[in-house]
C-alpha positions in Angstrom: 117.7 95.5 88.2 114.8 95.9 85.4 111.5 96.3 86.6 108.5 93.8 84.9 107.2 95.4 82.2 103.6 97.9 82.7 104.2 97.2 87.0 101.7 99.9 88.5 102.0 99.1 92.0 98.0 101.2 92.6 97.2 98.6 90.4 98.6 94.9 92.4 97.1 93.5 95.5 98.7 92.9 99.0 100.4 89.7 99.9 98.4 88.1 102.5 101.0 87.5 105.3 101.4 86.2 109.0 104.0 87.3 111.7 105.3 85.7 114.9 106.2 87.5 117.8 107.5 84.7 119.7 108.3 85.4 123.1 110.9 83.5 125.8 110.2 83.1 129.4 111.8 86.4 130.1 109.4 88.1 127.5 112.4 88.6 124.4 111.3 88.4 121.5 112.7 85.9 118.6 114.6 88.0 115.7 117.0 86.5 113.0 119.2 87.8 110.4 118.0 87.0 106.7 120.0 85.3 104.4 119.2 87.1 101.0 115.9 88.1 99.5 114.6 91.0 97.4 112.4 93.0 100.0 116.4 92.7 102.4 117.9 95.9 100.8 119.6 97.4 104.3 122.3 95.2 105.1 123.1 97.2 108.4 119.3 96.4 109.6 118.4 92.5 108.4 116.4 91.4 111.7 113.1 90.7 111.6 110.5 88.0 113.3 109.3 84.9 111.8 107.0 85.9 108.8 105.9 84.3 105.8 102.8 84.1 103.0 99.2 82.3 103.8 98.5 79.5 101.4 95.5 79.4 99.3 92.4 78.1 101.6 94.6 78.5 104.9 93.4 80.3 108.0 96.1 82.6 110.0 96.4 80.7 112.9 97.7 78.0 111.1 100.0 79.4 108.6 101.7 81.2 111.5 102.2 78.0 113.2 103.9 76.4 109.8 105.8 79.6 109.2 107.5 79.8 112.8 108.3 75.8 111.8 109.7 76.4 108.6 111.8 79.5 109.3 112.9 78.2 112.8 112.2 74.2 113.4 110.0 76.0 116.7 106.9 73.5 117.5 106.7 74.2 121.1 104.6 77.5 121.8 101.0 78.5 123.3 99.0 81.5 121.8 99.2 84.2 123.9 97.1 87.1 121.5 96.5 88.1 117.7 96.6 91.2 116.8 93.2 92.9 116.3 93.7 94.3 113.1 96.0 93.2 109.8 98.8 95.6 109.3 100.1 97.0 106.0 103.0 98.3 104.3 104.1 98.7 100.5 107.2 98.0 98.8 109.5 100.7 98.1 109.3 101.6 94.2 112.3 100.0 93.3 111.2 96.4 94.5 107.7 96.4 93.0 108.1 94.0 90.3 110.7 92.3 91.6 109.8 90.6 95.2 107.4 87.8 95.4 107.4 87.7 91.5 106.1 90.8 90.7 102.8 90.0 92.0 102.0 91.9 94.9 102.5 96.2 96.1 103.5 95.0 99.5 102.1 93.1 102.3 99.3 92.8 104.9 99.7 90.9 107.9 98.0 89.5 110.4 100.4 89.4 113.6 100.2 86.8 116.4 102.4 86.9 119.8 103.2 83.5 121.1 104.6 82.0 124.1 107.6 79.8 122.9 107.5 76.7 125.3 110.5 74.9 124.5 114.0 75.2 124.8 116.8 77.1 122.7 117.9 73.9 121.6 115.1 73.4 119.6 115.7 76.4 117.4 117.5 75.1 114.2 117.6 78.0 111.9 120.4 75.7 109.7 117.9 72.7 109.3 114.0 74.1 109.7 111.0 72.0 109.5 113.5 69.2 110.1 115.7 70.2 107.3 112.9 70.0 104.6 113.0 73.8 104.3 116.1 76.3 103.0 117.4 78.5 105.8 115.8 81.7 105.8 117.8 83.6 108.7 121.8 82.8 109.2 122.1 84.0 112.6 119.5 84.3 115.6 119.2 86.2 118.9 116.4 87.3 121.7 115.8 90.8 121.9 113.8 93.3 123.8 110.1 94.4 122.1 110.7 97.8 122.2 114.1 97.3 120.2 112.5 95.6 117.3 111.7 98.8 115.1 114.7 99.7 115.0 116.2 96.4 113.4 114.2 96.1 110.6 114.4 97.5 106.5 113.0 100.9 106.6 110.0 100.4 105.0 108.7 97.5 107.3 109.4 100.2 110.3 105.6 101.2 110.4 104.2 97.9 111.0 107.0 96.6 113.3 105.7 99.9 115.7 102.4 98.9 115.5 103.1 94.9 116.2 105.3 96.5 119.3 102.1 98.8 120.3 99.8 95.9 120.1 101.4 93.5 122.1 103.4 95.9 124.9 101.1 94.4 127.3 102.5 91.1 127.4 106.0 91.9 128.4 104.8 94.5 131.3 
């Protein structure tokens, strides 16, 4: 894989990002399985939470809301915190210039833990957002809090502690 051309990562911005802790009635946490993707390079560890870019000119609040719909077809959910502070991490060296178009060193995110309202029938991870979206995860499952650091790439491992530090509370 051939790295874009003069790609100094010191010298590309962050991706602005949101992330979705959703949490069940029993206080698991929402985790699927991607389905491909430049920044998946660990096969044996492809769970993570609903995540996904800001748009230009929209707030956090509601591009979490539109990510958890287009990665999981989830409307029904009540904001139970955001996370005080946005949390970063870079890409390893070998995917800068690659992921997200070579644009960005990595990501910062702004983290939100929600209360998912619903029922597991309405998760469709096959058909999101009603089908107008590709799949993003091909298998789903609910999972303890503290578990979650564990699942993820490596390199996301940092901010996936932090996320787990920052909401603890809410699962007791």
């Amino acid at each position: 894989m051939a790295r874009h051309k003069d790609v100094s990562p010191e010298h590309l911005p962050y991706r602005r990002c949101v992330g979705v802790v959703l949490l069940n009635a029993e206080n698991l946490v929402f985790v699927g399985s991607r389905t491909e993707g430049p920044e998946h390079t660990d096969s044996a560890r492809p769970w993570q939470m609903p995540q996904g870019g800001i748009d230009d000119g929209e707030e956090p609040y509601p591009a979490a809301l539109r990510e958890l719909y287009e990665e999981t077809n989830v409307r029904s959910v009540e904001l139970l915190a955001e996370a005080r502070d946005w949390f970063t991490y870079d890409l390893p060296p070998e995917l800068v210039g690659h992921a997200w178009k070579g644009k960005y060193r990595g990501q910062t995110q702004k983290w939100f833990a929600l209360r998912f309202t619903g029922t597991d029938s309405e998760i469709d991870i096959h058909h999101p957002a009603g089908g107008a979206h590709p799949p993003e995860f091909k298998a789903w499952r609910w999972e303890r809090l503290e578990r979650l650091p564990e699942l993820i790439v490596p390199f996301k491992r940092a901010v996936y502690h932090r996320v787990v530090q920052e909401f603890a509370h809410l699962v007791g």
